[in-house]
C-alpha positions in Angstrom: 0.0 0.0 0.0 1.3 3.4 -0.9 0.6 6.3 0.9 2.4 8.4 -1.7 -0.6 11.4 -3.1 -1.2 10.8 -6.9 -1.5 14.7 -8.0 -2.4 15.0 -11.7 0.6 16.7 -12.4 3.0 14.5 -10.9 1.4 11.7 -13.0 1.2 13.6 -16.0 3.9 16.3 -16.5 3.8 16.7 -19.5 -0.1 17.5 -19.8 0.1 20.2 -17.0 -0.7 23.2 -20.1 -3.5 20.8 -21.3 -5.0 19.8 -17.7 -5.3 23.5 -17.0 -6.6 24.7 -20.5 -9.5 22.0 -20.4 -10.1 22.4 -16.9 -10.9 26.1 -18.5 -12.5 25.3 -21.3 -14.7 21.8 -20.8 -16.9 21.7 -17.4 -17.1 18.1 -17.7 -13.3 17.4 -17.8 -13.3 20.0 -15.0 -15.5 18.1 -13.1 -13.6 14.6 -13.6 -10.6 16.8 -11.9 -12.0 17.6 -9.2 -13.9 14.0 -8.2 -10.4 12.8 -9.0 -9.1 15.2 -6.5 -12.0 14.7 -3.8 -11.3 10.6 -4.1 -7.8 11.2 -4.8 -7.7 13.4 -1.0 -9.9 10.4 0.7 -7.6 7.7 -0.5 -4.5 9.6 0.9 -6.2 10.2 4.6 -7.5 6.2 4.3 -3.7 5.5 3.8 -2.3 7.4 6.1 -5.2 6.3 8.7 -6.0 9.9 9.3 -9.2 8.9 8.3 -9.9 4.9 9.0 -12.1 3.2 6.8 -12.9 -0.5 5.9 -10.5 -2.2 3.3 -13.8 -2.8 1.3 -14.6 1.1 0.8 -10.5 2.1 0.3 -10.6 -0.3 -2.5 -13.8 1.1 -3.8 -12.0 4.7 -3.5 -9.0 3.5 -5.5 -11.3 2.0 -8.2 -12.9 4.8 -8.9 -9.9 6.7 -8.8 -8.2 4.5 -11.0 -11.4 5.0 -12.9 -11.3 8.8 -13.1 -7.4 9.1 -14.0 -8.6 6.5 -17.0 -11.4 9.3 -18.2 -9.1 12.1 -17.7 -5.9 10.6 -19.4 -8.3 9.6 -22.5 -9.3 13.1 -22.8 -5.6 14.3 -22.7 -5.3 11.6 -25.2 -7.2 13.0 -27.9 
């Protein structure tokens, strides 16, 4: 288990210019940044056991994060 944050633009470097211009310029791609931020922060306190939560919904968490960075990295993609 890794308790290392995964921040967008650690992850992607190279897409920092694009993350931010279609953050600016598509709401939905601005949305799947922030839920990917929100789960992203949750998975990160569940690691850390700032916040303790069963291993069932930490796993759900990392799904759908894993989920999210999918729908964002198809978008930067394109």
């Amino acid at each position: 288990m890794s308790n290392t944050p995964h921040d967008l633009y650690e992850d992607f470097p190279e897409k920092t210019a694009a993350i931010h211009a279609l953050k600016a310029s598509d709401a939905h791609f601005a949305r799947l940044v922030e839920e990917y931020h929100e789960v992203n922060r949750a998975v990160h306190r569940a690691e850390t056991r700032v916040e303790v939560l069963s291993s069932e919904h930490e796993n759900e968490l990392r799904q759908k994060r894993m989920r999210l960075k999918d729908a964002i990295w198809k978008q930067l993609a394109a």
